[in-house]
N, C-alpha and C positions, 0 to 999 in steps of 0.2 A: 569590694566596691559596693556601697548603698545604692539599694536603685530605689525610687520614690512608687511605681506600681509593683512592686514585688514583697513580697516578705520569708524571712527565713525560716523552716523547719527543721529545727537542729535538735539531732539525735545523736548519742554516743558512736565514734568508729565502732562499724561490725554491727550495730542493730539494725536486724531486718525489717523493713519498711513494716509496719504495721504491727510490731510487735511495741509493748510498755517499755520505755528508756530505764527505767528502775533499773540502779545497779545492786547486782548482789556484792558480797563479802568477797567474792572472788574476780570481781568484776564482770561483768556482762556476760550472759551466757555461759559460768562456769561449771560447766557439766558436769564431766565423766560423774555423776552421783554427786549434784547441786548439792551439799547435806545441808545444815540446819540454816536457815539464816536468821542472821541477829533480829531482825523484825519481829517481837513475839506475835505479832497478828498471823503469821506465816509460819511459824518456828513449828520445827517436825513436819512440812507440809516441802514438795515436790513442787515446783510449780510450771505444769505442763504448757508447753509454746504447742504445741502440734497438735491436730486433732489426732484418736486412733483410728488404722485404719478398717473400713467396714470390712465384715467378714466375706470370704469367698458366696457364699452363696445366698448374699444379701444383694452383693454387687453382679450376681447372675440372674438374679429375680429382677431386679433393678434398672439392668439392661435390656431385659424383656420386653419388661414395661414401659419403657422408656421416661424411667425417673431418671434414667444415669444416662453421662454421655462418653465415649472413649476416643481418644485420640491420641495425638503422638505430640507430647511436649515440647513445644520451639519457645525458648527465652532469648529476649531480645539482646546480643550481645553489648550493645551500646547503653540499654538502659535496661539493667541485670533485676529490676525488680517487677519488671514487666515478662508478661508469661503469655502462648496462646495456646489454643489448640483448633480444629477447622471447626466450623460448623456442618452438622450432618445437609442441615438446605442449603449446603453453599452458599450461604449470606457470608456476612462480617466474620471475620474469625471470633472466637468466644473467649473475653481477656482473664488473667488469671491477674489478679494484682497481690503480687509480694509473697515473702518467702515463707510467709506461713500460710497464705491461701497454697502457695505448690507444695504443701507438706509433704518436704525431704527429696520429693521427686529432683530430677535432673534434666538437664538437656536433651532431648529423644528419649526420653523412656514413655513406655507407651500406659497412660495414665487414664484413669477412671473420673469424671468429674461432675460435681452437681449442683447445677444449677442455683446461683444467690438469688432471694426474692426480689420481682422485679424494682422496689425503691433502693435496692444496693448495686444494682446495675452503673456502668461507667456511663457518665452524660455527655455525647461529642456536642460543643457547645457549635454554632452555627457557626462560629469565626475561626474554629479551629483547623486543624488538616489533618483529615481524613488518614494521611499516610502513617501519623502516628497510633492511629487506631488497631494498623493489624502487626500482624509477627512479619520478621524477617525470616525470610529463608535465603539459600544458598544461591550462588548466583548462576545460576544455570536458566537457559532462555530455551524456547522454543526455534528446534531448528527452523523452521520455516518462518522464523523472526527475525533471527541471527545468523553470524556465520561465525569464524574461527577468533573469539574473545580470546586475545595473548595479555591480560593488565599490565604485563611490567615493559609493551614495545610501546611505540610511539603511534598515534592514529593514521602518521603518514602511511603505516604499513599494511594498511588494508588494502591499497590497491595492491599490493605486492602479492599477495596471497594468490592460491592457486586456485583453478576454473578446470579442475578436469571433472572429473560426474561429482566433484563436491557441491554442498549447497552455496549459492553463491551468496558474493559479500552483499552486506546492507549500508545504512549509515548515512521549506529553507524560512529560517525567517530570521530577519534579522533580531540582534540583541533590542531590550526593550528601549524606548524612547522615551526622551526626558529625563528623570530619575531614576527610569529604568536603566538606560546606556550609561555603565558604567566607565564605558572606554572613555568616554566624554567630563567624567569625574577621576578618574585615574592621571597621575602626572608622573615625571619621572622623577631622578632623586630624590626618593622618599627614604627616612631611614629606616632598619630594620632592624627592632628588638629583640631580644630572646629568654624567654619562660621556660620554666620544667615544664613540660605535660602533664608531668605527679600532678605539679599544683594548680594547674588550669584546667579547662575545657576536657574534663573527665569527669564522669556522675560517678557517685560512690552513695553512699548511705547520709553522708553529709549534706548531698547537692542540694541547693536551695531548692526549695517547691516555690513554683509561681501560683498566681491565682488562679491560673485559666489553666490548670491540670485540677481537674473533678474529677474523681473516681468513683462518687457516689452520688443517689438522689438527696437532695434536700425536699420537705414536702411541699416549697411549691413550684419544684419541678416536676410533678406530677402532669402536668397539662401539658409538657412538650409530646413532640408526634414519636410514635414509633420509631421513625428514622433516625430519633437524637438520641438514642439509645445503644448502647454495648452489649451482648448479654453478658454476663459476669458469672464466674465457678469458682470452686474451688476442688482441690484434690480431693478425694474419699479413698484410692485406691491404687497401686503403682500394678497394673497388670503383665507388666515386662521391663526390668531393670536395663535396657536398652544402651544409654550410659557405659561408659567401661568402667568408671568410680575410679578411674584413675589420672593423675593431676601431675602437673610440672611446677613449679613454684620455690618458696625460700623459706629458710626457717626463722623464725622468732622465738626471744624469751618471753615468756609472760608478761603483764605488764608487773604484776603485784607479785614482788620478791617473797613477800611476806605469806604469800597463799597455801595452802597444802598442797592446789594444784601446780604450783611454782617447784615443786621440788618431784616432781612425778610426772611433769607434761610439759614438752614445746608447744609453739603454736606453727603452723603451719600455714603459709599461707598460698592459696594456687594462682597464679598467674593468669586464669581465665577466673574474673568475677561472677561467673554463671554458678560456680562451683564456689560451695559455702568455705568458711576456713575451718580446719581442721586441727583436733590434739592430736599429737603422734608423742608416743611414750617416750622418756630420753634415753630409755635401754636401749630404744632403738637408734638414736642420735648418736653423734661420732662421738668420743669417747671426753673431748675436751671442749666440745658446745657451749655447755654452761658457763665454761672459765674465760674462753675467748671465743663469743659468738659473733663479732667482726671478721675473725675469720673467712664466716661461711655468707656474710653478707651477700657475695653475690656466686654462692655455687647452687645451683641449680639440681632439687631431689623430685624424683618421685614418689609418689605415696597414693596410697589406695586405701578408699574409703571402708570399715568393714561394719560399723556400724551409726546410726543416727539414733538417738531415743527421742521420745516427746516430748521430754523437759531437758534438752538442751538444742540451744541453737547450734552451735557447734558438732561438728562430726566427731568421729573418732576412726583413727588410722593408723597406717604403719607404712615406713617409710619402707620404700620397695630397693632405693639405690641412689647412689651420687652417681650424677649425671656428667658434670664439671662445670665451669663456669659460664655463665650466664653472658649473650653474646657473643659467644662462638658457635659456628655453622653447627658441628657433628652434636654438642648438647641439645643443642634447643631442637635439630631434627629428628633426634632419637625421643626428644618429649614427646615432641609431637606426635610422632608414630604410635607411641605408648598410650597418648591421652584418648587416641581414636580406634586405639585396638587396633592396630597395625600389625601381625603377626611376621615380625623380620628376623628371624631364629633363622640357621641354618635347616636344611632340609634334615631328616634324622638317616638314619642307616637305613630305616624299612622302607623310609620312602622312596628312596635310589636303592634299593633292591628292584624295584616292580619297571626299572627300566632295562634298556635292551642292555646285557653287560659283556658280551664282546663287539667291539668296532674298529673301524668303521662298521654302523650297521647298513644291512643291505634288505632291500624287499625281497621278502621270500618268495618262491616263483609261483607256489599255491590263491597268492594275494594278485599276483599277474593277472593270472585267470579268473576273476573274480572281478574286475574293473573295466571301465573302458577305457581304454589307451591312449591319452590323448598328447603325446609324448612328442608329435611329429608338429603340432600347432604352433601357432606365434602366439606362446602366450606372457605374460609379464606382468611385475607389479608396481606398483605405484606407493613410495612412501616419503616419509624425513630420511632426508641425507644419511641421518643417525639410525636409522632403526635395523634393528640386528632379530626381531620377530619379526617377519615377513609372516602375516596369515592369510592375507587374499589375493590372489591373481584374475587376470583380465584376459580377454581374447575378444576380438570381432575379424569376424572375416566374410566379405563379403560374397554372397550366393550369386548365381544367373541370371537368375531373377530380380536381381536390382535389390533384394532382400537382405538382411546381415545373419549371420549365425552369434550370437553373442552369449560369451559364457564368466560366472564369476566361481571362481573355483576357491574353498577355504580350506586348509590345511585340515586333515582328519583327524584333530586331535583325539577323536575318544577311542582310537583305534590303540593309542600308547597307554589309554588310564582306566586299566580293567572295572568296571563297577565292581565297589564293596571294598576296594585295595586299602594300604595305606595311603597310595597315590591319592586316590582318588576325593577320601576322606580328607586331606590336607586342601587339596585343592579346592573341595565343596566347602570348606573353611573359611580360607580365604578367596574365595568367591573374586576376587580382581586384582591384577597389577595394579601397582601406586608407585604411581609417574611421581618423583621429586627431579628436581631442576639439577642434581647433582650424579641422580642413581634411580636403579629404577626396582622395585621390591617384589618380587616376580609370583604370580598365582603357582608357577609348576618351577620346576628345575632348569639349570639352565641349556642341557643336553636335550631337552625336549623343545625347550623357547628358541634357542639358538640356532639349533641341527638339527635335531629328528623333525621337528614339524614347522621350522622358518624352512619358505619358500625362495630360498637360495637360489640362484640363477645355474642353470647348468647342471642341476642333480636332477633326479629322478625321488619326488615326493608323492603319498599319498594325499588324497585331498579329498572333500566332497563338493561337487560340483552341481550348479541349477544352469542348465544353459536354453535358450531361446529363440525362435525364429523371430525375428521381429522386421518390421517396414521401417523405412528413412523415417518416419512421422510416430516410432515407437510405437505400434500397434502389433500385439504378439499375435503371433498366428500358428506357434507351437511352441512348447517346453518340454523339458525332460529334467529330472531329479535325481543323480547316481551317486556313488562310488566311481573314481577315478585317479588313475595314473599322469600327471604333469609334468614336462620340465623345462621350467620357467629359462627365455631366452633371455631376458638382461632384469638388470633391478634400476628404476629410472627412480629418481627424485620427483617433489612435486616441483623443481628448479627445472627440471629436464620436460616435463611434462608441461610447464607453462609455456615454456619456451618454443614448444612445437605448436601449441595452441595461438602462440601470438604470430608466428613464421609459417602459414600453412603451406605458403610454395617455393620457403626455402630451403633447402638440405644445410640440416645443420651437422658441422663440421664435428668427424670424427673423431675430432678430439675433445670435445664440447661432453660425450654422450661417454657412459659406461661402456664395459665389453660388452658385444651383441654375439649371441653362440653361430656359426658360419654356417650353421644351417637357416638363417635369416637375414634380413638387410635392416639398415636403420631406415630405409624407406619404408620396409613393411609395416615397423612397428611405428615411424610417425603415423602414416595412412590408418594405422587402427586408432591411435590417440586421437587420431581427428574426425574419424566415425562414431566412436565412445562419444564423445563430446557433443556431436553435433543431433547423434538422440538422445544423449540428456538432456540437452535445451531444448527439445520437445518433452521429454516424459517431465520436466518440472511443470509444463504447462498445464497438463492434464495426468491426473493422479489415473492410475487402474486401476479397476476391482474385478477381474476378470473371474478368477478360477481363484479358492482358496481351498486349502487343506485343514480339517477340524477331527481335532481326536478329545474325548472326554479329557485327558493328561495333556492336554496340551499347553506346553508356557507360552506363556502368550505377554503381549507388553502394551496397558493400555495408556491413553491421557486424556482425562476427564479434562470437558469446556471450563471456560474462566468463568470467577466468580462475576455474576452478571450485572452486578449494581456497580461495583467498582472500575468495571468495563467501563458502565453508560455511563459513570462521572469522569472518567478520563477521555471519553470523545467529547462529553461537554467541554472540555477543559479543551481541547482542543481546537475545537471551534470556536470558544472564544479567541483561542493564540492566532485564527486567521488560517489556522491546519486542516484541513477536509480528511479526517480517518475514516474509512471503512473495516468495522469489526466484526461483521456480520458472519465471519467465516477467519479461518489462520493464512487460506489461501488470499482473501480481500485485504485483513493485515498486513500483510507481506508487498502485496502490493500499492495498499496507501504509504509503509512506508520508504517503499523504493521510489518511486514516482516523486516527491515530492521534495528531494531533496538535491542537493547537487553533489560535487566531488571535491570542493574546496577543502581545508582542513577546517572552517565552521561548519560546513554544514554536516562533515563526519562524523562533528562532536555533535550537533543537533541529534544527528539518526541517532549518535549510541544512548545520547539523553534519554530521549524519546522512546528507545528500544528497552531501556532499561525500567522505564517509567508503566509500559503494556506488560513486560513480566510480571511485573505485580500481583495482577488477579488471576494470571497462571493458577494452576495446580500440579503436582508432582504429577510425574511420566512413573511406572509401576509397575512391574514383572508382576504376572499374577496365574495362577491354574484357573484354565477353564469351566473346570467342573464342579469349581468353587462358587462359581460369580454366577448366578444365575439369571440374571437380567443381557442380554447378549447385545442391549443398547451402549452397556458399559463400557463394552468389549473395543470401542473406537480408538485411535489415538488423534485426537483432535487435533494437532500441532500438524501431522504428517496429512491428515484428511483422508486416511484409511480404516475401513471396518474393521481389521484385520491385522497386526502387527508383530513382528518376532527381532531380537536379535538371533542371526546364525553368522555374522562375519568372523569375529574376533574370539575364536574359542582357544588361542593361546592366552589372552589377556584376563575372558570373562565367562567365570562358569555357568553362564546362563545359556550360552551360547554352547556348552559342551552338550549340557541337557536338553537345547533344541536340538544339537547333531541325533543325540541317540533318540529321542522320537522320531525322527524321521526316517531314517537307518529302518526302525520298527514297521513303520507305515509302511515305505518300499519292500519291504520284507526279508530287508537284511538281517533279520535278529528278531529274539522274540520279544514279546511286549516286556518293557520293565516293570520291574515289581513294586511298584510304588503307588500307595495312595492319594486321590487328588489332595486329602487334606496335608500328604504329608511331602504332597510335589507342593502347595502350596506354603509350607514353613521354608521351604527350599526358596520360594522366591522372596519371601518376607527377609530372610538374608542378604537376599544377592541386594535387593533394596539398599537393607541396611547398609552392608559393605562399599557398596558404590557409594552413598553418598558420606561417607568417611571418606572414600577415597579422594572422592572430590576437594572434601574440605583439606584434605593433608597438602595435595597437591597444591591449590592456593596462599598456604600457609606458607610450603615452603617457597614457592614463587616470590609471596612476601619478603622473605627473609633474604632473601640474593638481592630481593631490590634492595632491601634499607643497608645489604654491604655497599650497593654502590652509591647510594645517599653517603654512607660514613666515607666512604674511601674519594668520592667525586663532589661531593657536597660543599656548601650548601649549591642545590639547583634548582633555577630559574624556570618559570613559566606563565603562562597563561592558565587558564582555570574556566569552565564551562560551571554555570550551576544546576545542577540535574536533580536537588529535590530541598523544597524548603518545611519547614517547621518551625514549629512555636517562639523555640530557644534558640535554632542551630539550624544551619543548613550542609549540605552536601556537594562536593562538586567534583566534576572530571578535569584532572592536572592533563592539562591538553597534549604534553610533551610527552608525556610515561605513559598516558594511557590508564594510570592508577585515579581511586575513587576515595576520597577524605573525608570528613564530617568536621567543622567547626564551629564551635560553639561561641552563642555571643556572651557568657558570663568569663568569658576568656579575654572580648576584646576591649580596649580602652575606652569604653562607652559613655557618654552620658543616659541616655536612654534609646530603648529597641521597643520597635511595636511591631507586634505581626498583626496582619487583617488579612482577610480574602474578599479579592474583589471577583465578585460572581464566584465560580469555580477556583480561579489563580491566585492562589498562596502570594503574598509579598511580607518581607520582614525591611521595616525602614530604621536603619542603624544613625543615628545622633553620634558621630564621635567626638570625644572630648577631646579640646584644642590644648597643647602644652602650653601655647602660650597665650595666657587668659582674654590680651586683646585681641584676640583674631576670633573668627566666627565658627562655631560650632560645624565639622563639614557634615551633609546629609548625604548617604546613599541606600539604593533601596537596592536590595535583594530578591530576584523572583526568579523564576525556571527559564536558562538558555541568560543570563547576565555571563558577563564576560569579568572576572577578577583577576588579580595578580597573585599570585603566590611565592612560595619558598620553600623547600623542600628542606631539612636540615636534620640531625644524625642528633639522637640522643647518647648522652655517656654512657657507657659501661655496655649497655644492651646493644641485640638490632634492632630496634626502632628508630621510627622517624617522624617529624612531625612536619607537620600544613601553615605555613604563616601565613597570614591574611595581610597586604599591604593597607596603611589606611591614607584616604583619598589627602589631599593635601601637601603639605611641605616637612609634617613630622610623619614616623611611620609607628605603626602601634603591628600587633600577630595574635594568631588565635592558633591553640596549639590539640591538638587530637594524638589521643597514643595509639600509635596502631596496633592495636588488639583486636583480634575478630574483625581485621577492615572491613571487606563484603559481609554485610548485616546478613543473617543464617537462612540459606534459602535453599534451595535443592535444586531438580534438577528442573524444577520449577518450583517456585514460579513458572513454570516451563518445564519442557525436557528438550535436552540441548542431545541428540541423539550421535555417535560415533560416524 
């Protein structure tokens, strides 16, 4: 479709944004050793795409001086030719445009970059939106932002969620008026069409460029202010291949039968856009590829990148393995796992050597004497119905003194995973469980996750415990930090744990509740659930910083404040919407956006809008050594609003958390100091980083993929649709029903013409749709943040994908279709850190 203010930039499939369309003899990009091309202007010449990279101690002089900047590469999965990395002042992230400015790098690898002069700078023109300016990260919020994000349940199930010492749920205005009130333009029987996704509302190399995407100055945009400004880089350096260079995808023949490279290279292509396409040799391809590549149309291979040169666009690879076909669960979640470096191998022989190998095991009576006993208490845990890792228990028992005695006690895993073992080496590895919605990929084995160190109801576990004297009003007035003997009297759900929190003076029925060991009552342990409770909704009030423990090796977990300008332009924004935010603090956050909204299902879509809209200028939450970081201002976690912060709960799930046990263990004077450097307890945490936020992404992924079976298997499905972020071309919204988050694009839908403007701060896109039947009138609606649409959820062929139909206003219906790839645009754990 023609549109009258746009025009098209069309480039060859597969040429990266910014490179010459010129085809060679081999067709575009034909690498593995481009040899001569017919051009004698070029003939015996290479003709290099990539810059080289600067020498190592060019780029350490560099970074000294601060010529060079380094960061951690995030490309925008949605529009793959876009690239960021942070800015060291926490301004604007710093854009990287196209795939020869990121020369070769990849998704998270941690990249060396230098600065383009400022007339090659990106121009945000004043009409534009801001949101397309910075990178996507992962969707992970600040806990004191959010509470338990499930995207594939429905928003009704927020209030359903549990209130024991978790953080609690979040989540009014109405939809906009006039133009804006879409409900008011929306009608029923409308019909609903259907497009590929391949062919619609998916940016590729192809996508029309509009006008209003500038990526550079012209000179007489010289005179805009500082603020209309991007800074702009490009790659000099990959300082850590971060990346696993490995890909899910399909195979192709060449295009050009006739090429040399046709008879000695498939093409490959990966199924994440971020990652370039790739030759993989046909040695390595099934044996009858060539004869009958229909076949393999849609079997889905692995392959691993092993080399890039500068004179080709193209990678070069080898395929690792047939996966099987494409759109079945077990393929596409073992890509996954592969693409993020997911380590799901059985455990080896050495590594179940270093465990106890006659059992049942029993505690030695040497380990008796050596703990405190705390064996006779009412203590218990709290988790999902389903969890078979039990690592934290609970106790409150109240004193004489009208005082609680309250203790959290975590399993001792490092008492099973000698330092230096093979154990232990695996497990510092994989540094986390990786939760899939089917199975769960476990950091240790399963006689350790299971048994030895799940807090099983009614055994006798080792554990480490921090317990407390604390007042009704959560005011401690003693602790203590051991070694101890537990055994847990029941194992409650957080089903069983709400349910006493909603009943405080009714005895719920004994058959309602798990076995309780008869050395207890389920009176005792309701009354403890409802002491827990009732000083946590004090200690949320008022954070403590009483008393902390600080060792040079100390892990520590910090979260640097949001970036500050994009803050201040989102409270603007919100005070234009008639919203009163206070930012001024995570604790003020949390409570402008509790207060202001209600519990209907609009306004739970509002909060999560809203809630998702303040992540933004988050920054990652970060495991880090202390004696690394030498500024101790750094050292805060902003989100939690403590000086001071550690994982020690989960040291079945997360090796961060084994390495806080054994400092601590050290400190009390269980053991003697580890032998470990802070620079190289610091590579320790620059992993567990890494690891977690793969794991995140995996977990998401596959969450995805069970939705779009129940899209294929229950679809097509109905809803309403919140709009939670607008732009240029395309906006974003939350399917109200599922809970899940789309992107639709308007070169998708049956348009006459789309204008986006911003009035003050608020983004609006005013859509013109084109009438089928030429005497009727053109319908108009406009598009802005919190609009109410209709959608359609619907199952693409062959794969699990699903796509977003856009209903259009009137008596005909037109759709806009998005392929979900990389739905949650690439964010971590911040934007945020969304803390366990």
């Amino acid at each position: 479709m023609s549109h009258p203010d746009y025009r098209l930039n069309l480039r060859p499939l597969g040429t990266p944004r910014g490179v010459s369309s010129v085809v060679g003899p081999h067709g575009f990009g034909a690498s593995p050793g481009d040899k001569k091309s017919k051009n004698k202007s070029t003939r015996g010449k290479k003709r290099s795409i990539f810059e080289t990279y600067m020498s190592k101690e060019a780029v350490s002089e560099g970074l000294k001086r601060g010529a060079l900047i380094q960061g951690v590469l995030r490309i925008n999965p949605k529009k793959f030719h876009e690239a960021f990395i942070p800015s060291p002042d926490g301004d604007r992230d710093i854009f990287i445009d196209g795939v020869v400015a990121r020369n070769r790098a990849l998704n998270g690898d941690l990249v060396v970059v230098k600065l383009l002069p400022e007339e090659q700078w990106k121009v945000i023109k004043p009409e534009s939106n801001d949101k397309e300016t910075e990178a996507a990260y992962e969707s992970d919020l600040p806990e004191e932002l959010c509470g338990h994000h499930l995207p594939q349940q429905a928003l009704k199930g927020y209030n359903d969620s549990p209130d024991v010492i978790i953080e609690a749920q979040f989540g009014d205005s109405d939809s906009e008026d006039g133009h804006g009130d879409t409900q008011n333009v929306l009608v029923d029987g409308v019909e609903k069409l259907s497009v590929h996704a391949q062919d619609k509302g998916k940016e590729d190399a192809n996508a029309p460029v509009t006008k209003d995407e500038s990526t550079s100055m012209s000179q007489d945009t010289k005179a805009l202010s500082e603020k209309s400004l991007q800074k702009s880089a490009k790659v000099v350096y990959i300082l850590e291949k971060k990346h696993s260079r490995a890909a899910t995808g399909i195979l192709k023949l060449l295009a050009d039968k006739n090429s040399e490279l046709f008879r000695k290279y498939a093409l490959f292509s990966p199924s994440d856009h971020r990652v370039p396409r790739i030759y993989v040799p046909l040695k390595d391809c099934p044996q009858d590829f060539v004869t009958r590549p229909k076949d393999y149309a849609n079997t889905l291979f692995i392959c691993r990148i092993v080399d890039w040169k500068e004179d080709s666009s193209f990678a070069l690879g080898q395929l690792a393995k047939s996966l099987g076909q494409a759109g079945e669960i077990e393929p596409e979640t073992e890509g996954i796992l592969t693409e993020y470096g997911v380590d799901f191998s059985d455990f080896s022989s050495e590594v179940l050597e270093c465990l106890p190998q006659s059992l049942p095991w029993t505690i030695p009576p040497e380990e008796l004497s050596k703990r405190r006993d705390l064996r006779k208490d009412c203590i218990f845990t709290i988790d999902p119905s389903t969890a078979r890792d039990l690592d934290d228990a609970l106790s409150c028992r109240p004193l004489a003194d009208g005082t609680f005695e309250v203790g959290v006690h975590i399993a001792d895993v490092s008492y099973f995973v000698p330092e230096g073992s093979h154990l232990d080496k695996v497990a510092a590895d994989r540094a986390t469980s990786v939760y899939l919605v089917q199975k769960v990929v476990p950091m240790l084995p399963r006689l350790l996750c299971e048994e030895l160190c799940s807090l099983n109801p009614m055994t006798d576990k080792l554990t480490f415990s921090v317990i407390w004297t604390l007042t009704p009003e959560g005011k401690i007035l003693k602790e203590w930090f051991g070694r101890t003997i537990i055994r847990s009297c029941t194992k409650l759900s957080y089903e069983h744990a709400q349910s006493m929190i909603e009943s405080p003076s009714e005895k719920i029925p004994e058959e309602e509740l798990p076995p309780i060991s008869p050395e207890h009552s389920s009176e005792e342990v309701h009354q403890a659930v409802l002491n827990l409770h009732g000083i946590a909704k004090q200690l949320r009030q008022q954070r403590f910083v009483d008393g902390a423990l600080r060792l040079d090796q100390a892990l520590l977990r910090r979260h640097p404040p949001p970036q500050m300008k994009m803050l201040n332009d989102l409270v603007e924004f919100c005070d234009q919407m008639g919203l009163s935010m206070d930012a001024s603090s995570a604790g003020a956050l949390n409570k402008s956006l509790t207060k202001i909204f209600g519990d209907d299902k609009y306004s739970l879509a509002r909060k999560e809008v809203l809630t998702n809209m303040y992540s933004r200028p988050m920054q990652m939450a970060l495991y880090f050594c202390s004696g690394v970081l030498q500024d101790q201002a750094q050292f805060r976690h902003y989100a939690l609003n403590v000086p001071l912060y550690t994982h020690f709960t989960s040291p079945i799930r997360r090796f961060a958390d084994v390495v806080v046990h054994r400092l601590l263990a050290a400190a009390l004077g269980y053991r003697e100091q580890p032998e470990v450097e802070p620079h190289a307890l610091q590579k320790q945490a620059d992993h567990c980083n890494d690891r977690r936020m793969a794991s995140k992404r995996v977990q998401e992924l596959s969450a995805s993929l069970f939705f779009a079976v129940l899209v294929k298997e229950s679809g097509p499905l109905e809803s309403e649709a919140m709009v939670m972020g607008v732009l240029n071309q395309a906006f974003d919204v939350l399917v109200l029903r599922y809970g899940v988050q789309k992107r639709i694009y308007c070169n998708a839908l049956a348009l006459r013409s789309y204008h986006f403007q911003k009035v003050g701060k608020k983004p609006e896109l005013t859509l013109i749709w084109e009438p089928k039947d030429p005497e009727q009138e053109p319908a108009r609606q406009v598009i802005t943040i919190f609009s109410l649409v209709e959608v359609v959820l619907q199952a693409e062929a062959a794969v699990l994908k699903y796509s977003a139909i856009l209903k259009q206003p009137g008596p005909e219906g037109s759709l806009a279709l998005e392929e979900d790839e990389e739905e949650d645009e690439e964010e971590e754990e911040s934007h945020g850190a969304l803390e366990d």
